[in-house]
C-alpha positions as protocol buffer text, in pm:
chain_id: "A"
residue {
  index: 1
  type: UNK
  ca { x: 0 y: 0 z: 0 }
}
residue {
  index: 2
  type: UNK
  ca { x: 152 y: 315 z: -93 }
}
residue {
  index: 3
  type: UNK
  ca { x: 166 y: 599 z: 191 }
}
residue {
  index: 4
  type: UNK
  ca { x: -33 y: 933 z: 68 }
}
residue {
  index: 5
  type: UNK
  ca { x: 151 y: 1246 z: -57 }
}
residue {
  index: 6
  type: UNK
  ca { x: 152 y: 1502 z: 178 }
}
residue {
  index: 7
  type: UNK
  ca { x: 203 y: 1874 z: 60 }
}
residue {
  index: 8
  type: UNK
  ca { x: 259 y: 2187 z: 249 }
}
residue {
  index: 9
  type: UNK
  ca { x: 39 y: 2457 z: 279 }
}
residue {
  index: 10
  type: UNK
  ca { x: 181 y: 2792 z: 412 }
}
residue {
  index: 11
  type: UNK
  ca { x: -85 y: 2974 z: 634 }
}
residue {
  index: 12
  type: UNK
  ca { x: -148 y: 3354 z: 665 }
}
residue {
  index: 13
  type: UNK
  ca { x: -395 y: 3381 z: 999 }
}
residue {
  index: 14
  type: UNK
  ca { x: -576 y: 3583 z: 1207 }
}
residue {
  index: 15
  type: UNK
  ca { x: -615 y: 3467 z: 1547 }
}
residue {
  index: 16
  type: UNK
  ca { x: -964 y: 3514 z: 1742 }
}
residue {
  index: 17
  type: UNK
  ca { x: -756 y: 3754 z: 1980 }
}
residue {
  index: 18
  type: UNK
  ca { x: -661 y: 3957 z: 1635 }
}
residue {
  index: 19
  type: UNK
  ca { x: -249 y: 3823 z: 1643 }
}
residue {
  index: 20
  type: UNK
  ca { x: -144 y: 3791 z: 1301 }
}
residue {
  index: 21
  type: UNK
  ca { x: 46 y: 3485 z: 1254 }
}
residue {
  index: 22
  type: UNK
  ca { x: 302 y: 3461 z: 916 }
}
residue {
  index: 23
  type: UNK
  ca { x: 416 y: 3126 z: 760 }
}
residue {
  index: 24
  type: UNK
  ca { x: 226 y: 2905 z: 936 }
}
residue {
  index: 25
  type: UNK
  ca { x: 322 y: 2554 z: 780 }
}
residue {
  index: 26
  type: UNK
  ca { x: 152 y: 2293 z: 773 }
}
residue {
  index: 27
  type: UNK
  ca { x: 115 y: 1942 z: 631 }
}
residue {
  index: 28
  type: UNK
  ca { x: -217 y: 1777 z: 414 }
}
residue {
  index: 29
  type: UNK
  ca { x: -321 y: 1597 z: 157 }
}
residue {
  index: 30
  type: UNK
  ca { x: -562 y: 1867 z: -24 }
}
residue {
  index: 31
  type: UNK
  ca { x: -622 y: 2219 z: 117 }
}
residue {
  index: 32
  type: UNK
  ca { x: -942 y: 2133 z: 308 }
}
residue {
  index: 33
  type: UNK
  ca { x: -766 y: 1884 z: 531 }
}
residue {
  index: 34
  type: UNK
  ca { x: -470 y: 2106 z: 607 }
}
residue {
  index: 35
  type: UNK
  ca { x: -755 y: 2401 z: 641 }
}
residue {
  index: 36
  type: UNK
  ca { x: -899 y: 2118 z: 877 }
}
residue {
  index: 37
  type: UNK
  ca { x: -579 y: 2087 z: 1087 }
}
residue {
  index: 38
  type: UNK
  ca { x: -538 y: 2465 z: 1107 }
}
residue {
  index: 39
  type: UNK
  ca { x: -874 y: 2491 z: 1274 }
}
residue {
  index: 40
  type: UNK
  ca { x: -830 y: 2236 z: 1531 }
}
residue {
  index: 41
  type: UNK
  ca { x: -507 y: 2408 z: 1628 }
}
residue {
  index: 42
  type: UNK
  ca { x: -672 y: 2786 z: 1608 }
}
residue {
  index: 43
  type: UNK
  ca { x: -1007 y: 2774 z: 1671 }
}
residue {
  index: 44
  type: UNK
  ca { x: -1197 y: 3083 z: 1513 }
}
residue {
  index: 45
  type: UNK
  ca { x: -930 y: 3224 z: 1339 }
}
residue {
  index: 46
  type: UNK
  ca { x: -971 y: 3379 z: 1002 }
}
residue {
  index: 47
  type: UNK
  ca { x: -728 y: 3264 z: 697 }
}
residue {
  index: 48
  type: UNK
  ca { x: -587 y: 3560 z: 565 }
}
residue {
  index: 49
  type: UNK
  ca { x: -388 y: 3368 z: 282 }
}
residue {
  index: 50
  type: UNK
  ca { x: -306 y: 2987 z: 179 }
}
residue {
  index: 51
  type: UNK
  ca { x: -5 y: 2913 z: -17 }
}
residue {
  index: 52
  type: UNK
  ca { x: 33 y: 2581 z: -146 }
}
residue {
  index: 53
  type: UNK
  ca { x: 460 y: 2481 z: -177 }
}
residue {
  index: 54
  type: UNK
  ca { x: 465 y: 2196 z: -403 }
}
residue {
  index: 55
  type: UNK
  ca { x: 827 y: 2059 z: -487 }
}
residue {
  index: 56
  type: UNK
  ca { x: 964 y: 2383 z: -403 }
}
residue {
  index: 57
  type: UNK
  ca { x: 744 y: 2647 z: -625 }
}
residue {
  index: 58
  type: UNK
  ca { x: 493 y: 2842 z: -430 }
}
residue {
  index: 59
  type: UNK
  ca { x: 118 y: 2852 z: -587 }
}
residue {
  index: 60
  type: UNK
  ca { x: -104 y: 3080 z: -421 }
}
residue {
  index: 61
  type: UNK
  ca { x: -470 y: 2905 z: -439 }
}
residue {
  index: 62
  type: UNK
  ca { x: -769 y: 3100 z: -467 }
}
residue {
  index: 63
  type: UNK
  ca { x: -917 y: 3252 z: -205 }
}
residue {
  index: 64
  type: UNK
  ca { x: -1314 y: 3405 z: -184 }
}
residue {
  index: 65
  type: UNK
  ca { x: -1217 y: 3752 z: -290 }
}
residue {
  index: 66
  type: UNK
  ca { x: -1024 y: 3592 z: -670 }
}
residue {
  index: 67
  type: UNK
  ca { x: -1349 y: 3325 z: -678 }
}
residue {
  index: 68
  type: UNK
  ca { x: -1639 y: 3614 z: -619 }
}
residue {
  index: 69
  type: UNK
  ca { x: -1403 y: 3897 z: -822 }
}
């Protein structure tokens, strides 16, 4: 059985308290389960920014603001 690929996805956050935390890393499979992780680590925080790092190159996904624009 093959293990799953993991990618990192670099968090911009704002914490319920209103800290802004930079470069947040973290590790998932898809966005929505490293989203997932986030959450359970920073409950009701607001993502500022998600950047995916995928072999090295940095892909900024889309966020609500690019998707409604």
């Amino acid at each position: 059985m093959l293990a799953p690929v993991l990618t990192k996805y670099g968090f911009r956050i704002r914490t319920r308290v209103g800290l802004v935390i930079n470069n947040l890393m973290i590790h998932g499979r898809d966005p929505a389960e490293a989203q997932r992780k986030l959450r359970q680590m920073y409950r009701d925080c607001e993502i500022i920014e998600c950047i995916c790092h995928h072999g090295g190159v940095r892909t900024p996904l889309a966020g609500f603001e690019k998707i409604a624009g």
